[in-house]
C-alpha positions as a Python dict, from the first residue, in 0.01 Angstrom:
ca = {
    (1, 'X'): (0, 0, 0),
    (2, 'X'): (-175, 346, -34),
    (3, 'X'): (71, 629, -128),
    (4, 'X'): (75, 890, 174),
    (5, 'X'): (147, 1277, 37),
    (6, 'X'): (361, 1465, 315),
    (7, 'X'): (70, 1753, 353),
    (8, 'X'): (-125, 1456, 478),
    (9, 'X'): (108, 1405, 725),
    (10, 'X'): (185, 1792, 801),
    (11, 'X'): (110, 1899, 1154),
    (12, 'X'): (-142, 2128, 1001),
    (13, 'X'): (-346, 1913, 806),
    (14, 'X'): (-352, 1655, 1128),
    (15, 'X'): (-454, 1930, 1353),
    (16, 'X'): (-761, 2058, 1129),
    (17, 'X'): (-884, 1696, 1078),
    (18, 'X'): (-874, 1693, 1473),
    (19, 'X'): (-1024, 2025, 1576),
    (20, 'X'): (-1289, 2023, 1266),
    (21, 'X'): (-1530, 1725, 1208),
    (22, 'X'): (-1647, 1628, 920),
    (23, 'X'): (-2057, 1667, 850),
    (24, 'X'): (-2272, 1453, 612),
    (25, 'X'): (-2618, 1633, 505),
    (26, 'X'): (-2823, 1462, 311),
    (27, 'X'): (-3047, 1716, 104),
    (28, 'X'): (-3261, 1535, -155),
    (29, 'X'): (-3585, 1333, -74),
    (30, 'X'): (-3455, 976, -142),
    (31, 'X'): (-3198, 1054, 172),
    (32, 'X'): (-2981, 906, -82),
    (33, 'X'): (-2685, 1236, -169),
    (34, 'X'): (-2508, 1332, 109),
    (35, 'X'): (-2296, 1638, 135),
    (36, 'X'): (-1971, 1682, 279),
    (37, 'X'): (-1872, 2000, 480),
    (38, 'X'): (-1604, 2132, 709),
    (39, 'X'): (-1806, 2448, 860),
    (40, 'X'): (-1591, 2644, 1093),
    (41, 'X'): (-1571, 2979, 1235),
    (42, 'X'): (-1804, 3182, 1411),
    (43, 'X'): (-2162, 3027, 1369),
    (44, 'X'): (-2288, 3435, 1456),
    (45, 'X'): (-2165, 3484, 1053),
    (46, 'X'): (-2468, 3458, 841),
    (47, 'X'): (-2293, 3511, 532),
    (48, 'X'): (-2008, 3274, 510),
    (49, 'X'): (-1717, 3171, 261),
    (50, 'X'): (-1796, 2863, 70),
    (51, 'X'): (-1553, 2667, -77),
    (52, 'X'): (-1605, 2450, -427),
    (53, 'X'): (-1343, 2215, -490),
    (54, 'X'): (-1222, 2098, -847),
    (55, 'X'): (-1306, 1790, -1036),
    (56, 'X'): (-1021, 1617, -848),
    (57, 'X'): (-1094, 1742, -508),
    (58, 'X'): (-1272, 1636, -184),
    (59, 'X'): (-1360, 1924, 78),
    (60, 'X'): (-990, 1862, 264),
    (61, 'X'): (-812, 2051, 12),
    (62, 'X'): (-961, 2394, 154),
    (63, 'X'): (-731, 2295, 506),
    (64, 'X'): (-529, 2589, 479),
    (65, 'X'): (-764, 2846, 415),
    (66, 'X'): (-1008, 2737, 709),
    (67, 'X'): (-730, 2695, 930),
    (68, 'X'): (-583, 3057, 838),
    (69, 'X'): (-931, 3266, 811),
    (70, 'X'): (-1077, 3073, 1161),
    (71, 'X'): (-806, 3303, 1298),
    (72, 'X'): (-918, 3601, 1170),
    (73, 'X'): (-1277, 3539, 1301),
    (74, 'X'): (-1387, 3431, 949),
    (75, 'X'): (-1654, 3158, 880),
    (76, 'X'): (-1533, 2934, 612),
    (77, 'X'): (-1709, 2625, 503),
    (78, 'X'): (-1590, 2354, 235),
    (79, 'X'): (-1821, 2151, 100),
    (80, 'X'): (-1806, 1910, -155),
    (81, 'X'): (-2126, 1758, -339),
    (82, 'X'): (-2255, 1444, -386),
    (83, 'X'): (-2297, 1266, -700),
    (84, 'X'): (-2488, 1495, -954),
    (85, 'X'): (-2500, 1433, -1371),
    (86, 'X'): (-2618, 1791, -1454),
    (87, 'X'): (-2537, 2158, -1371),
    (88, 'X'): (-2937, 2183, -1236),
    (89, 'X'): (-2942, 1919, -1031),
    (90, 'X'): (-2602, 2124, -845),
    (91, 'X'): (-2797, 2370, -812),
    (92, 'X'): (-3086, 2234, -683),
    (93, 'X'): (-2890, 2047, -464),
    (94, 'X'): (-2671, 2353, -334),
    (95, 'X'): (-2955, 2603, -269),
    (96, 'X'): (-3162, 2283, -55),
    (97, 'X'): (-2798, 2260, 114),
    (98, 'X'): (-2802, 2667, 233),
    (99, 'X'): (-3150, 2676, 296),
    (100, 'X'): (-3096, 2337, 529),
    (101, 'X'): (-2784, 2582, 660),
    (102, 'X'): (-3028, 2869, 767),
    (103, 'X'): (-2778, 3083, 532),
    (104, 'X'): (-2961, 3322, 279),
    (105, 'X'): (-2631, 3465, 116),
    (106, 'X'): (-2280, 3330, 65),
    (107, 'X'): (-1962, 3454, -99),
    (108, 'X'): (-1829, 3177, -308),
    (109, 'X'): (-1473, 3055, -342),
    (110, 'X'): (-1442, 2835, -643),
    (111, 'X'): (-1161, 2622, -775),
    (112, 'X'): (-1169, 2501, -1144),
    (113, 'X'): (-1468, 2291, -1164),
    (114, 'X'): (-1582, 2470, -835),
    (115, 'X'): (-1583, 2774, -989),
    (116, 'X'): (-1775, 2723, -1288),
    (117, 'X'): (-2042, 2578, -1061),
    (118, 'X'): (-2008, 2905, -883),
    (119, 'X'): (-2116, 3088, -1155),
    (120, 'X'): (-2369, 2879, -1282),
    (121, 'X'): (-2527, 2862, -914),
    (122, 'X'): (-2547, 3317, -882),
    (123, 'X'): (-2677, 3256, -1214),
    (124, 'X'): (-2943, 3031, -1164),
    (125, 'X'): (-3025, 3215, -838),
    (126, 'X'): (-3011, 3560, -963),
    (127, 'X'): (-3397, 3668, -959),
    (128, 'X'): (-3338, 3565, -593),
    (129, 'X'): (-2983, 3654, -509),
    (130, 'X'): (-2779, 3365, -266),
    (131, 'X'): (-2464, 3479, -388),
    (132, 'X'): (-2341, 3787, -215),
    (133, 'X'): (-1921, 3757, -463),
    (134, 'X'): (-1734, 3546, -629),
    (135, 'X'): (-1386, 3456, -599),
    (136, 'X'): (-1287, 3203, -888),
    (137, 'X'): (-942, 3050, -885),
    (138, 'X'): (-812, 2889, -1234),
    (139, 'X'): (-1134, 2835, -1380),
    (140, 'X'): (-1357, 2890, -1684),
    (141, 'X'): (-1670, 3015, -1810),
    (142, 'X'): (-1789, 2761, -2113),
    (143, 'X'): (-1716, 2368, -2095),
    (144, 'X'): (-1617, 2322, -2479),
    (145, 'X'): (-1231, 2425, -2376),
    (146, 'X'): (-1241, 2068, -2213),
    (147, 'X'): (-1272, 1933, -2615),
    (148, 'X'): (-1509, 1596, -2406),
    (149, 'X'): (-1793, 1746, -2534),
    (150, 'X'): (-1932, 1487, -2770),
    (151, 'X'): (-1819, 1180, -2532),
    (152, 'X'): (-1895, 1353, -2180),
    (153, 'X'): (-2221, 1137, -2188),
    (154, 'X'): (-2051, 795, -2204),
    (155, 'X'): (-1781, 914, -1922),
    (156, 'X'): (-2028, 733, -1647),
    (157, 'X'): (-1989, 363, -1792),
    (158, 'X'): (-1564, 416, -1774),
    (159, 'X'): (-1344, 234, -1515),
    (160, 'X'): (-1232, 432, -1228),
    (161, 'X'): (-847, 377, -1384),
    (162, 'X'): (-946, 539, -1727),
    (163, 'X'): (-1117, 833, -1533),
    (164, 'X'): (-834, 915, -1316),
    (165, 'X'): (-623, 907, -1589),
    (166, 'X'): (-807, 1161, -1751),
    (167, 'X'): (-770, 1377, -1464),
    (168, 'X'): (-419, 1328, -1387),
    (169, 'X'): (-319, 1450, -1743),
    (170, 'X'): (-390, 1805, -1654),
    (171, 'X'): (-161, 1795, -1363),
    (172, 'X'): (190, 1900, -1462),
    (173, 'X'): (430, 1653, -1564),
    (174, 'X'): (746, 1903, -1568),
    (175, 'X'): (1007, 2008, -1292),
    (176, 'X'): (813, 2196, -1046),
    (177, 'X'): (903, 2378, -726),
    (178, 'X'): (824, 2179, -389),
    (179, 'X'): (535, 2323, -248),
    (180, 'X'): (359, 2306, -621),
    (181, 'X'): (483, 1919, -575),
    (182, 'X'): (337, 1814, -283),
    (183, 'X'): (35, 2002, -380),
    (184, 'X'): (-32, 1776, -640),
    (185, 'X'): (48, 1479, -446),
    (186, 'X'): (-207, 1570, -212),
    (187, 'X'): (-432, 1584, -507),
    (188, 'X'): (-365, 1276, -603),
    (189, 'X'): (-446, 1124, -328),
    (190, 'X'): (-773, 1288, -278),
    (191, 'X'): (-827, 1165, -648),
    (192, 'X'): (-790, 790, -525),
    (193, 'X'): (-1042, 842, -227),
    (194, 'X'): (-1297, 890, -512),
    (195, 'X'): (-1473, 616, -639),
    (196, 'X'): (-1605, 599, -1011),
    (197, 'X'): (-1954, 749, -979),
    (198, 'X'): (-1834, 1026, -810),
    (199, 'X'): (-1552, 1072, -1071),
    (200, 'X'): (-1763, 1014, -1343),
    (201, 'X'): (-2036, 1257, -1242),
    (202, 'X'): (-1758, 1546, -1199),
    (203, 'X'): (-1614, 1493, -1484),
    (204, 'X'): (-1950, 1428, -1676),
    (205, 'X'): (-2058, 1813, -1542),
    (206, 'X'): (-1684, 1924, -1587),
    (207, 'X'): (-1725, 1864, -1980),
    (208, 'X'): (-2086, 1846, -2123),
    (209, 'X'): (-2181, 2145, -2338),
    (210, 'X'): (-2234, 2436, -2101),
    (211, 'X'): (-2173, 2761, -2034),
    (212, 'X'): (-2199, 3070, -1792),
    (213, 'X'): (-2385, 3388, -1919),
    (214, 'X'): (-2181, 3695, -1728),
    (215, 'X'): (-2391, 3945, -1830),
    (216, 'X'): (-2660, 3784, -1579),
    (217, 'X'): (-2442, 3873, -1296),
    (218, 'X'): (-2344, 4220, -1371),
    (219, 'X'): (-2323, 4399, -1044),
    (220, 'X'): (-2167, 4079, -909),
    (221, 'X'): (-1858, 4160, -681),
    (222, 'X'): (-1563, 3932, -825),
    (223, 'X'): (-1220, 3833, -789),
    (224, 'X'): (-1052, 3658, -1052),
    (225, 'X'): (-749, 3471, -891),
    (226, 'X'): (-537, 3326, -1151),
    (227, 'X'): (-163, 3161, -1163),
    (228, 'X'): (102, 3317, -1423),
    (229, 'X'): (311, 2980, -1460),
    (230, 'X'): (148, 2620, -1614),
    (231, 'X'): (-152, 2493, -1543),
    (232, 'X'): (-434, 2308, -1680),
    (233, 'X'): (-624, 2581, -1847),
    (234, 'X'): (-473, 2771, -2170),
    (235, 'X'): (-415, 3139, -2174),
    (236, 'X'): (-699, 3183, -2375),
    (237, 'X'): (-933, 3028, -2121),
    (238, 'X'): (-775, 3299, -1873),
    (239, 'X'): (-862, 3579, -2183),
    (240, 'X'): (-1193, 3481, -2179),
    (241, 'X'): (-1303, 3488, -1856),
    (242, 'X'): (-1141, 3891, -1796),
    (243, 'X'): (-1369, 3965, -2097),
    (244, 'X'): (-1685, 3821, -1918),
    (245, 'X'): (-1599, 3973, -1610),
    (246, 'X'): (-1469, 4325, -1751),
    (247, 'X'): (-1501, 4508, -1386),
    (248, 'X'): (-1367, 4232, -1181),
    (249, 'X'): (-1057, 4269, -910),
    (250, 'X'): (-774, 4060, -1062),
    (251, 'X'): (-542, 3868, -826),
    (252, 'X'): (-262, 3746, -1016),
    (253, 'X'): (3, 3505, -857),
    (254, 'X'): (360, 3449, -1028),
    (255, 'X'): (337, 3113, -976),
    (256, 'X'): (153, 2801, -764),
    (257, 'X'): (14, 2569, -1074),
    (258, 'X'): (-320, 2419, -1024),
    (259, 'X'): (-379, 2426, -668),
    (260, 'X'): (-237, 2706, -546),
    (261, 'X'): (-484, 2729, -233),
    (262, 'X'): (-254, 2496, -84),
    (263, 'X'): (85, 2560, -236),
    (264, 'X'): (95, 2956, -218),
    (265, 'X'): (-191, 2930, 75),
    (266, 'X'): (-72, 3260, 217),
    (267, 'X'): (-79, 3444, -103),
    (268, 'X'): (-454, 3326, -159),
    (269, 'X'): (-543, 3385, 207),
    (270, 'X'): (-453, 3710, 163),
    (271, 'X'): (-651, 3713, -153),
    (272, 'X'): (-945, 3651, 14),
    (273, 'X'): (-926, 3850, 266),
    (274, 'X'): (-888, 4162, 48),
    (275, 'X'): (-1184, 4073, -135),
    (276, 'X'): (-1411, 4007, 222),
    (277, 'X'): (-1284, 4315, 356),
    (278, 'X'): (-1511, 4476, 141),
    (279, 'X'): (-1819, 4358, 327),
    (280, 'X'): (-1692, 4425, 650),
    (281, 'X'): (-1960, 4666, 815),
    (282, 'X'): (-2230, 4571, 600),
    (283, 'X'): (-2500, 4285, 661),
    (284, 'X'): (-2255, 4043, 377),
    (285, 'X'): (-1965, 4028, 645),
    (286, 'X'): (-1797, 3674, 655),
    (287, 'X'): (-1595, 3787, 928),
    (288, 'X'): (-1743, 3799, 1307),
    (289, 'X'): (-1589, 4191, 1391),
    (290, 'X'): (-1728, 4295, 1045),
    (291, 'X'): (-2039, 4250, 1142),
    (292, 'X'): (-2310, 4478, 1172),
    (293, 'X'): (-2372, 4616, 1519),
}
């Protein structure tokens, strides 16, 4: 029998897979990669939230923050990508996926693998902005700190079990609070609903020699959003990416481990509202009031 997390079960999490459906868009000529994307909120907002999920993630684990910025007229959408081997074809695949959207400019909410794919997307887009900010949440700015490097390119002929193994070693193993606890088994069982191409292709882009270059998106509005207790990246990852990002707004929580857009939701809600409320009354509002008149 399939292990069943309690956020699963929450009355929230029932009652946003019941108001908000889920949509499959296929992008790519073959009709063969789908995306998957909760888009909710006020269709009027032409410059939504997007929401990139981590290696382990499906488009779900956003729940709280759609629920939470819905109510304050915000358009959020989570989307999670199909299966792509390379940083390009993301991109490729992400800018066919906002053009199919009618959306010219988005501010991007990133989480771990999401946010390097964040960065690498206003990068590869910036002679043509799409990216309006960045928010990135416990993430990273060069691939090597994943030390896969030299064996990322055999990662997509290993068994689904070895995979998820891989991935479950990052997730804390000590005494944790409860939230941080059921966060991670809500992970986990995201995790399982993946099968091994899509696993393998994550984890294949997660770890195979790349890297952002900051100084490409200088002028970039960002919000670094980091944990202070354990979590899968090192301190020196953290360093790193306040030295690429030397102007950015940092948004430091005590604690909330890897996921902490669902187990300190209201502390990252808040987070992201801060950093929207800076479009509000120009043409980059995510927010229906905050538009332009």
């Amino acid at each position: 029998m399939s292990y069943v997390s309690e956020l699963s079960q929450s009355q929230e999490y029932l009652s946003f897979r019941s108001s908000i459906p889920l949509r499959r868009i296929v992008v790519d000529a073959e009709g063969s990669k789908g995306w998957k994307l909760y888009d909710s909120g006020p269709k009027s907002v032409k410059v939504p939230l997007v929401c990139l999920p981590p290696v382990s993630g499906t488009a779900e684990v956003f729940f709280k923050q759609i629920l939470a910025l819905n109510a304050k007229g915000i358009r959020v959408i989570a989307a999670e990508h199909p299966v792509y081997w390379t940083v390009k074809e993301f991109c490729e695949g992400f800018r066919k996926l906002l053009d199919y959207l009618g959306l010219h400019k988005v501010h991007l909410f990133g989480a771990s693998l999401g946010g390097f794919l964040a960065q690498k997307f206003a990068e590869s887009t910036v002679n043509c902005p799409r990216v309006a900010s960045l928010v990135l949440c416990n993430t990273f700015t060069d691939t090597s700190v994943f030390n896969y490097t030299d064996s990322a390119a055999l990662f997509w002929m290993l068994p689904s079990l070895v995979l998820k193994k891989m991935v479950m070693g990052n997730f804390t193993a000590f005494q944790v609070d409860s939230r941080i606890a059921d966060s991670i088994d809500f992970m986990v069982e995201r995790l399982e609903s993946l099968n091994q191409k899509e696993l393998a292709s994550r984890l294949t882009v997660n770890c195979v020699s790349c890297y952002v270059e900051p100084q490409k998106l200088h002028g970039l509005t960002v919000t670094i959003l980091d944990v202070f207790d354990d979590y899968a990246l090192s301190n020196a990852v953290r360093e790193e990416m306040y030295k690429c990002y030397p102007s950015a707004k940092l948004a430091h929580l005590k604690s909330g481990g890897n996921f902490p857009y669902l187990s300190r939701s209201d502390e990252v809600n808040l987070h992201l509202q801060i950093h929207l409320r800076t479009f509000e009354g120009t043409g980059l509002s995510a927010s229906e009031s905050g538009q332009q008149e």
